[in-house]
Every structure is written in C-alpha cells, then in structure tokens.
C-alpha positions in Angstrom: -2.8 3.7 46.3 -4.3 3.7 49.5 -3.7 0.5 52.4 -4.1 0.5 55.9 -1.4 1.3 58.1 0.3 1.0 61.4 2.7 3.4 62.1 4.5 5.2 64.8 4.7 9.5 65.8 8.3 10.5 65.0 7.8 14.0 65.2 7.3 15.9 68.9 5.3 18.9 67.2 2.6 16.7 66.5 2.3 13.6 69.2 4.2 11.8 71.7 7.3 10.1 70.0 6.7 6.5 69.6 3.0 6.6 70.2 1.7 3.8 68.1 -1.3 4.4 65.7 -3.7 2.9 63.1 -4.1 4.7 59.8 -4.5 5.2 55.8 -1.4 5.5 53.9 -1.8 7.3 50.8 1.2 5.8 48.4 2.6 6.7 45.1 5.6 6.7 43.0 6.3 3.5 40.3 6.6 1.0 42.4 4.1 2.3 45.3 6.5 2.5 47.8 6.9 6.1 48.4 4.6 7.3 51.5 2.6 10.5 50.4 0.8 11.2 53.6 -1.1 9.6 56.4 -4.7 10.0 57.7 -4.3 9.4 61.4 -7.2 6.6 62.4 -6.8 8.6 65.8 -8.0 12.2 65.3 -8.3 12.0 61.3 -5.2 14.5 60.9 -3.6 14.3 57.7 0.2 13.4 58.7 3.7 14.0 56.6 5.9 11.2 55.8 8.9 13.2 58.0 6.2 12.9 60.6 5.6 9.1 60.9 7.2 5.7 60.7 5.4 3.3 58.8 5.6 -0.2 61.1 3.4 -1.9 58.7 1.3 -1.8 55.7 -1.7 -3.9 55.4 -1.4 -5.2 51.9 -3.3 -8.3 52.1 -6.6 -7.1 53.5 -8.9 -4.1 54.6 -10.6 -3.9 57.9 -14.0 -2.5 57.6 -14.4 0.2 60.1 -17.8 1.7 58.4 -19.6 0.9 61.5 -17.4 2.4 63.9 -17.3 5.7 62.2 -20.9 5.9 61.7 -21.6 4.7 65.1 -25.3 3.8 66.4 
C-alpha cells in the first residue's frame, strides 16, 4: 500500500535530525501498518523505516503532484 506521508529525519547519516519532509510511504504487513520504506518527496531517496518518523499518513486523499514533477 502506498499513501502520502509526512515524516521527520531520525537518522544523522542521512539528513539533519528533525528536518521535516513530504513523501510516499510504502506499507505492508496484515493490517498495513508496518512502514517498508520511504521515497523522500525531497531528493527521491529511498529511506529505511529506522531512518524516519512517520508524523502523518495521508489516508484520506492524494495530492497530485504530476505537474510539478514534469514541470513546464
């Protein structure tokens, strides 16, 4: 399952600690509830779960940022 995210850098190797970014989060598990990774909306990294902290999950709607990738 895969929602939109907001989630914080936990881990010093790979940002500043408590730097605040938009994402993907890519869940599994029964329920859904168990983070499998993250695709930073920042630099398109692909993050571990020990890496982040999920703030919130975007279960209710998508924002479509097609045209912002794709630019003019």
């Amino acid at each position: 399952m895969y929602e939109q995210v907001k989630f914080e850098i936990t881990n010093s190797d790979i940002g500043e600690v408590g730097e605040v970014f938009g994402g993907i989060g890519i869940f599994g598990g029964n329920n859904g509830d168990v983070l499998i990774n993250v695709i930073c909306g920042c630099c398109g990294g692909v993050l571990e779960p020990d890496d982040v902290k999920i703030i919130k999950r975007y279960t209710d709607y998508w924002v479509d940022i097609s045209d912002a990738i794709i630019g003019n």
